[in-house]
C-alpha positions as CSV (number, residue, x, y, z in Angstrom):
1,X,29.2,-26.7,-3.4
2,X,28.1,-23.1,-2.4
3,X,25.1,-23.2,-4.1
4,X,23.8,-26.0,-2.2
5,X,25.8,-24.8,0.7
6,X,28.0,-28.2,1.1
7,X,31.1,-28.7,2.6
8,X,33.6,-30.8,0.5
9,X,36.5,-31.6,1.3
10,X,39.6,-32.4,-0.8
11,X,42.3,-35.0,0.4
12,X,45.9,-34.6,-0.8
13,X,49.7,-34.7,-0.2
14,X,52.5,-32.8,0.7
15,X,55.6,-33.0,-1.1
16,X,59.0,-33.5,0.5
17,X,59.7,-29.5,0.6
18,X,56.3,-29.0,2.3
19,X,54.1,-27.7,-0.7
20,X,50.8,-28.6,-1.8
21,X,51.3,-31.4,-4.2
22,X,49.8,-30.7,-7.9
23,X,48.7,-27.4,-9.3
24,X,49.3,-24.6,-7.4
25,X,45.3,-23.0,-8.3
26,X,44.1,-25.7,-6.5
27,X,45.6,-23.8,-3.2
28,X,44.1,-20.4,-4.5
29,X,40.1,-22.2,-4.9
30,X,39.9,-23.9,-1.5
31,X,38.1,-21.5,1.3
32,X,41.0,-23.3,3.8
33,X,43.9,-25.5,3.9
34,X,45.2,-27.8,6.5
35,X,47.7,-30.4,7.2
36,X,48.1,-33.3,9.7
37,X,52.1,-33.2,11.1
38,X,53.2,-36.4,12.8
39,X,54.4,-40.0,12.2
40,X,54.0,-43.3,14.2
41,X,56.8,-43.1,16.2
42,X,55.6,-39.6,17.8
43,X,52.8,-39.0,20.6
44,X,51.0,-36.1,19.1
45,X,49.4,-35.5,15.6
46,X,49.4,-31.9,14.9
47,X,46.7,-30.6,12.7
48,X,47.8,-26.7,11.1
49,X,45.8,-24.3,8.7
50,X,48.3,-22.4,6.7
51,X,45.4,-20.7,4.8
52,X,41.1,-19.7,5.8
53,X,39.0,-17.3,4.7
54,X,36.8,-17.5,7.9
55,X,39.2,-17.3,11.0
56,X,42.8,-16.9,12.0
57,X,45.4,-18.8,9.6
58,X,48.4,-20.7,11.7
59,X,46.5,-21.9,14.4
60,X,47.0,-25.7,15.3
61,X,45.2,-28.6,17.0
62,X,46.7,-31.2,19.1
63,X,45.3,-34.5,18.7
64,X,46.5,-37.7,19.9
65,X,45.8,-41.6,18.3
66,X,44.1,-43.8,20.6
67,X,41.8,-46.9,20.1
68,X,39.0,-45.2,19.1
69,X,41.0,-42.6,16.8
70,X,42.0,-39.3,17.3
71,X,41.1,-37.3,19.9
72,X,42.0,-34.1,21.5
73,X,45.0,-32.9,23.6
74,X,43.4,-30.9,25.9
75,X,46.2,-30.1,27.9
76,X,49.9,-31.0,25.8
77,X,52.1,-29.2,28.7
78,X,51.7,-32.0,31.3
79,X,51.8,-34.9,29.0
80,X,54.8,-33.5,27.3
81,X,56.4,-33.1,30.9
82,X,55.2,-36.6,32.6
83,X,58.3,-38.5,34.1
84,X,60.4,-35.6,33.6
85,X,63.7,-35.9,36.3
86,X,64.0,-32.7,37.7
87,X,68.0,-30.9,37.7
88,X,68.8,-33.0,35.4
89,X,72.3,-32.0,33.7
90,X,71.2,-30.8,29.8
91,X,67.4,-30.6,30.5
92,X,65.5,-27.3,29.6
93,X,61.8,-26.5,30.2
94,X,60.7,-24.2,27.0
95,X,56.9,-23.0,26.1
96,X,56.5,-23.0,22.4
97,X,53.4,-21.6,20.8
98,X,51.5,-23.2,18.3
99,X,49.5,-21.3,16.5
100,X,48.5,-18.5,19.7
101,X,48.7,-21.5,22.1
102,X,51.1,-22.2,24.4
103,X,52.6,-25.3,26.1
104,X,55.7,-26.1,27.8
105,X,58.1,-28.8,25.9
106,X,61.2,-30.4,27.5
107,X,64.4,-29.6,25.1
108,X,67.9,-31.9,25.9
109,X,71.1,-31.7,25.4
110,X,74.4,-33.9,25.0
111,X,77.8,-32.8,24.8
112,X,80.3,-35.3,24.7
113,X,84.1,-35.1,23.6
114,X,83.9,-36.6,20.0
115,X,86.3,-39.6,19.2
116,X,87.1,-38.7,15.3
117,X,88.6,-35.6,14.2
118,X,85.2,-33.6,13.2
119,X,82.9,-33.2,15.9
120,X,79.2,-34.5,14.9
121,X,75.8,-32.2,15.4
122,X,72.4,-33.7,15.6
123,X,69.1,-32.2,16.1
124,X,66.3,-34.1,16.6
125,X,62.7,-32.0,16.2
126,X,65.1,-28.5,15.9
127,X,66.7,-27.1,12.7
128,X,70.7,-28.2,12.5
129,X,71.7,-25.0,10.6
130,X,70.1,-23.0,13.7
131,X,71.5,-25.2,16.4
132,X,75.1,-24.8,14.2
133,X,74.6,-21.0,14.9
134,X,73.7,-21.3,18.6
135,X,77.3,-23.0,18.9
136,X,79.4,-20.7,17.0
137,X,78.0,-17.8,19.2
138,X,78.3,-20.0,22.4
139,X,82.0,-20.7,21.5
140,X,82.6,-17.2,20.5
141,X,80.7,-15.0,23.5
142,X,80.0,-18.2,25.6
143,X,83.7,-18.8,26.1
144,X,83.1,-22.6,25.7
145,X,85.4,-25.1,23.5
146,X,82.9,-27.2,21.6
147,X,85.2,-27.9,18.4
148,X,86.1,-31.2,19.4
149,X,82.6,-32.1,21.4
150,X,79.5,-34.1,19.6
151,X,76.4,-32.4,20.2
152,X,72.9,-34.2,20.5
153,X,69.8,-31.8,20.4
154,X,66.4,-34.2,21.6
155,X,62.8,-32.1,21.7
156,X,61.0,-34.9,23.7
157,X,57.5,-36.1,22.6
158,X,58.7,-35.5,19.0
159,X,57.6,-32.0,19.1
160,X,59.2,-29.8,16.1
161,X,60.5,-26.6,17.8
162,X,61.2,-24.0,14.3
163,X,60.3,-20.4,16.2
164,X,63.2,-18.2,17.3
165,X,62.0,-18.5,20.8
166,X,63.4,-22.1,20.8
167,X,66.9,-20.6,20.4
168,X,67.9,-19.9,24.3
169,X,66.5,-23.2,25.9
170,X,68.8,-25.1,23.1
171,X,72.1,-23.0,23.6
172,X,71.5,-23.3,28.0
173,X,70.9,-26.9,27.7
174,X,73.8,-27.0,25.5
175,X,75.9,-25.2,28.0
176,X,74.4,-27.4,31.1
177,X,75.4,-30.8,29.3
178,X,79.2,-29.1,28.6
179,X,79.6,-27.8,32.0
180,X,78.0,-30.5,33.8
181,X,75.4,-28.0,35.6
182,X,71.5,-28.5,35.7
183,X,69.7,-25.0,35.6
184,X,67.0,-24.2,38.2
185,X,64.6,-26.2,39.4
186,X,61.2,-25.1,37.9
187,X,62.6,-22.5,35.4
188,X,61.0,-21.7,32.3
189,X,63.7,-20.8,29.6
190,X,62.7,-18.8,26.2
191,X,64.0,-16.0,23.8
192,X,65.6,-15.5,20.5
193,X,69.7,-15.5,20.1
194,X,71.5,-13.1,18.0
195,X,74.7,-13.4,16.4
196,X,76.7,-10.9,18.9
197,X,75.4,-13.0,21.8
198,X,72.3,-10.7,22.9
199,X,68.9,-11.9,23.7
200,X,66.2,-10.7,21.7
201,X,62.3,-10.2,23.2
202,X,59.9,-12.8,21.4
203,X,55.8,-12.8,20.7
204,X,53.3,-13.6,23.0
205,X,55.2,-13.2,25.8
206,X,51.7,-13.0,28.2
207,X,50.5,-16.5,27.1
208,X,53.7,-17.9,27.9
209,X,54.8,-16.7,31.3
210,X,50.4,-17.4,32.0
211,X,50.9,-21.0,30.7
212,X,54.6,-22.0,32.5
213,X,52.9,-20.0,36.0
214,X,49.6,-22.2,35.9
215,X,52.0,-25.5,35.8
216,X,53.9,-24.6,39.0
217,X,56.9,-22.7,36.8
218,X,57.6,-19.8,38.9
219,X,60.9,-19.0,37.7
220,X,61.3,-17.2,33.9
221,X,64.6,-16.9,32.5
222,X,64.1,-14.6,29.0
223,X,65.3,-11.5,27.8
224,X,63.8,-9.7,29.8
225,X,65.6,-11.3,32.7
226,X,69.2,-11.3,30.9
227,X,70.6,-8.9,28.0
228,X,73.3,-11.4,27.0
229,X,74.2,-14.7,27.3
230,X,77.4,-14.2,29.3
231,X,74.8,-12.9,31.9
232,X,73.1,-15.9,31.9
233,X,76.4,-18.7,31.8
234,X,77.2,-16.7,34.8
235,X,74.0,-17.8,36.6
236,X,74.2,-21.0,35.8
């Protein structure tokens, strides 16, 4: 193909731990590999390079399947945020990245006093080993009793959250659904968690306060805002 300077291109599978399926030199010949994220029951297709020689690796593409196929997602925040209720009780406004771009997602919560003797956890689009961390420090520096309350993580428009950023708009909408308060109208909520309760600064911090101000989000809750998240329950 590069002596006659034609593209070809090779269609495979995944396997269920995310690996290029069959031999592993395959991965090494190919200029660039990408993979399509999404099934039918979600609103965007996701298209991700993990590897190319001729540009930035990690950077994604938001598509969407219509009638005539797939076509581009020009602009993800507001369709991700269409007939979203304002103060609602367990709602959180996040801006992820994908890739270097940025685009606000809507992360819920629900805490409810569980009916059996071991309290269930479910995460929907966010890592349940992460989301069993963001309890144990919200129960430990947080002050709050989950042990015997279920609680249901939802990233709407079946958007998979996995960067640290994610990590403060799960534990306040956590924290909103428990203590029955919605946070602030038009607030943008990001920043990593550590394990003694402080916030930690995240990446590309300039795209995302740019992308959450041109939507109208005036408001940015972070780490740069709060050191702790007793500072932050405080506010609520």
């Amino acid at each position: 193909s590069k002596s006659s300077k034609t593209a070809v291109m090779l269609i495979g599978h995944v396997t269920k731990d995310g690996t290029l399926a069959g031999p592993r030199v395959l991965e090494h010949l190919v200029d660039v590999v990408m993979q399509i994220e999404g099934d039918r029951f979600q609103q965007f297709r996701i298209l991700r390079s993990s590897k190319n020689r001729f540009g930035a690796c990690f950077e994604a593409g938001i598509f969407e399947m219509t009638e005539n196929g797939l076509t581009e997602v020009k602009n993800p925040s507001e369709q991700l945020l269409e007939g979203r209720k304002e103060n609602s009780i367990g709602s959180v406004i996040t801006v992820a990245m994908e890739g270097t771009r940025p685009f606000l997602v809507e992360v819920q919560a629900l805490v409810s006093t569980t009916p059996f003797g071991y309290p269930k956890r479910t995460a929907n689009g966010f890592d349940l080993n992460r989301l069993q961390i963001l309890i144990a420090v919200l129960e430990k520096y947080g002050k709050l009793n989950l042990q015997n309350q279920d609680v249901f993580i939802n990233i709407v428009g079946g958007i998979k959250l996995s960067e640290p950023a994610a990590d403060l708009a799960v534990l306040t909408a956590v924290a909103s659904s428990y203590l029955k308060k919605p946070t602030a109208s038009k607030a943008i909520i990001y920043g990593e968690v550590g394990l003694s309760g402080e916030l930690r600064k995240v990446s590309f911090t300039d795209q995302r306060i740019k992308e959450s101000k041109r939507l109208g989000f005036e408001k940015i809750i972070s780490p740069k805002e709060f050191k702790e998240i007793t500072e932050l329950l405080k506010s609520l």
